[in-house]
N, C-alpha and C positions, 0 to 999 in steps of 0.2 A: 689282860687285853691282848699282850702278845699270842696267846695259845685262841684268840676267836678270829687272828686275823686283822686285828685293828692296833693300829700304830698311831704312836701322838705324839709328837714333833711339835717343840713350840706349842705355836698357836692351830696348827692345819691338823688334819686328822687323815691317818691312810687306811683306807681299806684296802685288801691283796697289796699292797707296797709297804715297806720298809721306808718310802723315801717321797713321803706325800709332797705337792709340791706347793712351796713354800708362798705361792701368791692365792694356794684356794684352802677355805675353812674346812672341804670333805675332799678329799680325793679318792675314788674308787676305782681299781683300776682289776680289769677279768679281761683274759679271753677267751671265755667256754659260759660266762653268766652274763646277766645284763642288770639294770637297774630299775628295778621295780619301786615306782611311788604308791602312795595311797592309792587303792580303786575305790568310787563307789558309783553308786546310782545318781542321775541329776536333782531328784530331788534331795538325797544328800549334803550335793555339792552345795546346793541356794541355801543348807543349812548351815554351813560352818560360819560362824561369829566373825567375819573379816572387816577389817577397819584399810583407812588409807596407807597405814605404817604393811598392812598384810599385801603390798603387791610385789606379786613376783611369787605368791606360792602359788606350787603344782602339784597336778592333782591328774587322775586318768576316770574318766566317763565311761562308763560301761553298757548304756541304754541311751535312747535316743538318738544321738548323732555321737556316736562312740569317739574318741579321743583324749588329748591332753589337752587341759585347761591350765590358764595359767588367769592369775588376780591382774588387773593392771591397775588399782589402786583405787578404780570409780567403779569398776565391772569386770565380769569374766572374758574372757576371748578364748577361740580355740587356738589350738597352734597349727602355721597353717595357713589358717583362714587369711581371705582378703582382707586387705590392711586398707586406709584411705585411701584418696587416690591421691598421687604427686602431683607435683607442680606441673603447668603445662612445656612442654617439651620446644623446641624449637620450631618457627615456621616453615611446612614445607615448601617443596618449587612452584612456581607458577602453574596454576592448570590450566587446562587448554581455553581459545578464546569461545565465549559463551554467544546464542545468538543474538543477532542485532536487535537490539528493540527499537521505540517507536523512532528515535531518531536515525535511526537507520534509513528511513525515508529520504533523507537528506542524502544518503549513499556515502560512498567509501571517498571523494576523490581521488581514485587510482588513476584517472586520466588524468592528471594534472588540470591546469589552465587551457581554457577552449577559447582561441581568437579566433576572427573572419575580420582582415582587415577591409577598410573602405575599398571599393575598386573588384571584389572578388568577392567568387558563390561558389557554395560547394552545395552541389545536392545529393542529397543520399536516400533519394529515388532510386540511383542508379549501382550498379553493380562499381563502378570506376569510385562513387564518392562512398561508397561503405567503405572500397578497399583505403579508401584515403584515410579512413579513419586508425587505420594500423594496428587493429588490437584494440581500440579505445570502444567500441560499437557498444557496450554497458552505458556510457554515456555519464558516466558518474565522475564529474568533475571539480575540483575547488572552484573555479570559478568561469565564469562564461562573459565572453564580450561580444557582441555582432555589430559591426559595423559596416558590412559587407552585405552578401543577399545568401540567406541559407533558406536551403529548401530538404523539408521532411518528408517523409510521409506517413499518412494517418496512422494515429496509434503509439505517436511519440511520446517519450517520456524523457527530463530532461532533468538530470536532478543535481546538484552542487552545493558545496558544505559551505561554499561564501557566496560576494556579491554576484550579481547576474546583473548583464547593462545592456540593453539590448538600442542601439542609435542607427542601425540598420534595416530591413525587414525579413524576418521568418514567413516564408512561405506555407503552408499544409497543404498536401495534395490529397484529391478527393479521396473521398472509401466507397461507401456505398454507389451501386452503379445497378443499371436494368440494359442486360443485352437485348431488348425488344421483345423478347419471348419470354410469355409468364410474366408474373407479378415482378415488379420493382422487389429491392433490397429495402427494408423498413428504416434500417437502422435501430437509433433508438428510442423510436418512434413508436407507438401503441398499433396503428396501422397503416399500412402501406397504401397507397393513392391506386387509383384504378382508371379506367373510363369515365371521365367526366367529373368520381368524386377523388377530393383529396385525402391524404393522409392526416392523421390524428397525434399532434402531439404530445408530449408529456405534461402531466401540470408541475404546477410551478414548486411543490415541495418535494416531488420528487428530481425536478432538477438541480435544486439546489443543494440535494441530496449526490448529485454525479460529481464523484470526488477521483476520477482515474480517465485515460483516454483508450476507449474503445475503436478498435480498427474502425467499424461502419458507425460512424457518426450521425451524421445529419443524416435522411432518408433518401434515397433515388425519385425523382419525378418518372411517374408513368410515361410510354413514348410506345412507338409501333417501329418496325423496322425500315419506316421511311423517314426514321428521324435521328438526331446526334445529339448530346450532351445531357444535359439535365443529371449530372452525376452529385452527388450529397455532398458535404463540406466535410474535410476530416478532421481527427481533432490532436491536441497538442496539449500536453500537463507539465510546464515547467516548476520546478520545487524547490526552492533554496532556503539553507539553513540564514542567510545573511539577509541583504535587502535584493530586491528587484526594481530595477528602474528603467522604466520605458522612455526614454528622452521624446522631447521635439523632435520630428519628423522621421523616429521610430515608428515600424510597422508590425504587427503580425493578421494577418489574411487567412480565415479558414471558410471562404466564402461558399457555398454552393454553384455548380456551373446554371447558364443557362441553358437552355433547349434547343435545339434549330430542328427546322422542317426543309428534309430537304427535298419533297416532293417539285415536281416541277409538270405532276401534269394528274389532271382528277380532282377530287376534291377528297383532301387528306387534312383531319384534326391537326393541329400541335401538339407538342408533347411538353408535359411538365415542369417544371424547373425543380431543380436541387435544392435538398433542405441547406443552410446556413449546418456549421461543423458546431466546433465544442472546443474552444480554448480554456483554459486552467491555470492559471497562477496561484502557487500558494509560497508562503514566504513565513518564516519566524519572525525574521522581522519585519521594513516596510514594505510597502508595496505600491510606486507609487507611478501613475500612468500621465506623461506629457504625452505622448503620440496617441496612434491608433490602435485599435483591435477591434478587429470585422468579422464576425459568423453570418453574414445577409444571403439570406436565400436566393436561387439563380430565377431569369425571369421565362416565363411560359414561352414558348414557340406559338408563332402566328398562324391560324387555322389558311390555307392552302384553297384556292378555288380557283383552278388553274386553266377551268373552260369558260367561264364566265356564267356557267348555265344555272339553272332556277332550284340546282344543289349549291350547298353551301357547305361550311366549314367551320366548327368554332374551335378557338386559339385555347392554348393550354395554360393550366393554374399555374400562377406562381409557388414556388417553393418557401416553408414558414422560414424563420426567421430561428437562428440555432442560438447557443446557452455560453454565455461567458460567466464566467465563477471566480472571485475574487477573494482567496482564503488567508487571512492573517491576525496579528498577534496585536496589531492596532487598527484603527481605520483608514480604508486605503485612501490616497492623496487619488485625485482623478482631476484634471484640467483638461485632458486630451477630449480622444472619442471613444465611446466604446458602442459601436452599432451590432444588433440582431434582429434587421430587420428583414421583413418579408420581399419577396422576389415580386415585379412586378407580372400581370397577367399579362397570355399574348392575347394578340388582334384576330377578333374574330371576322373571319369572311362569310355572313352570315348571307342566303337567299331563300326561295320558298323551303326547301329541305334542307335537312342539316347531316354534315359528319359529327360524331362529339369527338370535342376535345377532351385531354385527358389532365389527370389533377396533380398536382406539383405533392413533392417529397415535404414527410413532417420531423420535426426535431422539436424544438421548442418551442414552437408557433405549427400551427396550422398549415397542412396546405393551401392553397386554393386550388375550386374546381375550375376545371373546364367547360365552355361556352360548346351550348348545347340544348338538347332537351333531357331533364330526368325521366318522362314519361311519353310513352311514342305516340305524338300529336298533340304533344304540350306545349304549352308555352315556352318558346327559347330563352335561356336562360346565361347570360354575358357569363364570359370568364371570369376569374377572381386571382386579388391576388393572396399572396402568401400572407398568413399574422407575423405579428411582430412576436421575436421568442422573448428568451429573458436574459436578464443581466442581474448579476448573482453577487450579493456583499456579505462575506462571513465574514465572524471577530472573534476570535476562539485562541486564550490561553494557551493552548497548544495544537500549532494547524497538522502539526506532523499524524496527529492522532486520528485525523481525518482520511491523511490521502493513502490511497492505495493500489 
């Protein structure tokens, strides 16, 4: 045994050493050889007889996926190969923040708390009340109180993660407008008012369908450059994650203007009245109206017959009547008022011939036409006033899901 190289010690066995070491049963020890096991082929390998006592012999693959195999007592593995996978490892850091979803409507309150005490208005019409707002112009507040007079303008959005109380009145200032040249602004309106006919406005499902506030709201009334106002109602969407309550002698006004003729000599039409605007309330929770909220159409200008002579003049259509929408998560409480109604017609100065009057702005009512004739040597035909628009009650599990 000594002359092959192999030494035996005790229990351990040395190959190349004299001094096998005494915790292993073989020790082989070269620096110019290495250790060669079994080789054989894979199907070989699936033939050797191994039981649960055979893990842990090895063996070297020659075909297939060449390497060392070793028994693990139920099956082969290679050595090597991917093992299970560990335990899960420790949670990493926070990732970055993801985007807002639906309640995101509700907004961030990064403006804190929005007061307007009794006694005081701030309007942000103007360049001075934007600046007042200091950074806040997002408008995204915890919560909102008016109890003062705030004045918007169209196209507001008003959104906070708590209550909203509103004991004062919110003004909107008009959108849509007609410089006297060319057709009126529609709005959002199907179409625009003209000479004598009025504007077209939306039906009732897809009103109830307007969940956001649009700069040109209610429609422009037709007018000629001898006339002023008849400008559309704008509109207003406040949003809160909390309640909304409109107290007693709470206001918000998104009226349409009326018309004036300011002819002062000739026989000159009126010009149309303004659609009624678009207010919006939507609320998680209640929503509940003791005061008022007004989208009413402005009223026609009076037709002008300022010689007395056997021309005449017919008065302009009232403006329809614009869309309040009431979105929330129960039914809203209502004791107040909530009017969309149409603008009356003006006063026709009617003699043997006529000027035509021109036809009021549409929103969610109708306009009305102007007093006139539709066909030249027609029957003269009185002015009109504006429809009445609509008033809007959703109950929706979740109102955030709507606005936008």
């Amino acid at each position: 045994m000594a002359g092959a190289g192999l030494q035996a010690q005790a229990q351990s066995v040395g190959i190349g050493t004299t001094q096998p070491d005494g915790a292993a049963a073989l020790d082989v020890n070269s620096t110019n050889r290495g250790f060669l096991p079994p080789r054989m082929l894979q199907s070989q390998r699936e033939q050797i007889p191994v039981t649960a006592q055979s893990a842990g012999l090895l063996v070297y693959q020659t075909n297939g996926t060449p390497g060392y195999y070793y028994y693990t007592g139920t099956g082969w593995m290679q050595l090597g190969a991917q093992g299970p996978a560990g335990a899960p490892g420790a949670a990493g850091p926070q990732g970055p923040q993801g985007p807002a979803g639906a309640l995101g409507q509700y907004g961030d309150g990064s403006a804190g708390a929005f007061n307007i005490a009794s006694g005081n208005t701030l309007d942000l019409t103007t360049a001075s009340g934007f600046n007042a707002l200091a950074g806040r112009h997002p408008l995204q507040f915890t919560t909102l109180s008016i109890s003062g007079n705030l004045i918007v303008p169209s196209g507001t959005v008003i959104r906070c993660t708590g209550d909203v109380t509103i004991s004062g009145t919110i003004t909107v200032a008009n959108g849509a407008e007609d410089s006297g040249n060319g057709a009126p602004h529609p709005g959002v309106a199907r179409s625009a008012p003209g000479v004598i006919t009025g504007g077209t406005g939306m039906s009732l499902l897809s009103a109830a369908g307007l969940t956001y506030a649009p700069v040109a709201a209610g429609g422009a009334g037709d007018r000629t450059i001898n006339g002023t106002g008849g400008e559309g109602g704008g509109s207003i969407a406040i949003v809160s994650r909390g309640n909304i309550n409109l107290t007693a002698g709470g206001n918000i006004n998104a009226n349409g203007n009326s018309a004036v003729n300011t002819a002062t000599a000739g026989d000159v039409g009126g010009g149309g009245g303004g659609a009624g605007g678009i207010v919006i309330l939507a609320a998680q929770g209640n929503i509940t109206v003791s005061g008022s909220i007004r989208a009413n159409g402005g009223a026609g200008a009076s037709g002008v017959n300022a010689n007395g002579g056997t021309n005449g003049a017919g008065g302009g259509g009232g403006g329809g009547g614009g869309i309040i929408h009431l979105i929330s998560s129960a039914t809203a409480t209502v004791t107040g008022t909530l009017q969309a109604n149409g603008g009356a017609a003006g006063a026709d100065a009617f003699s043997t011939n006529q000027t035509a009057g021109s036809g009021g702005g549409a929103c969610g009512g109708n306009g009305g036409s102007g007093g006139g004739t539709f066909v030249f040597g027609g029957a003269l035909t009185a002015s009109q006033a504006g429809a009445a628009g609509y008033v809007v009650r959703t109950v929706v599990p979740s109102p955030e899901l709507l606005i936008r």
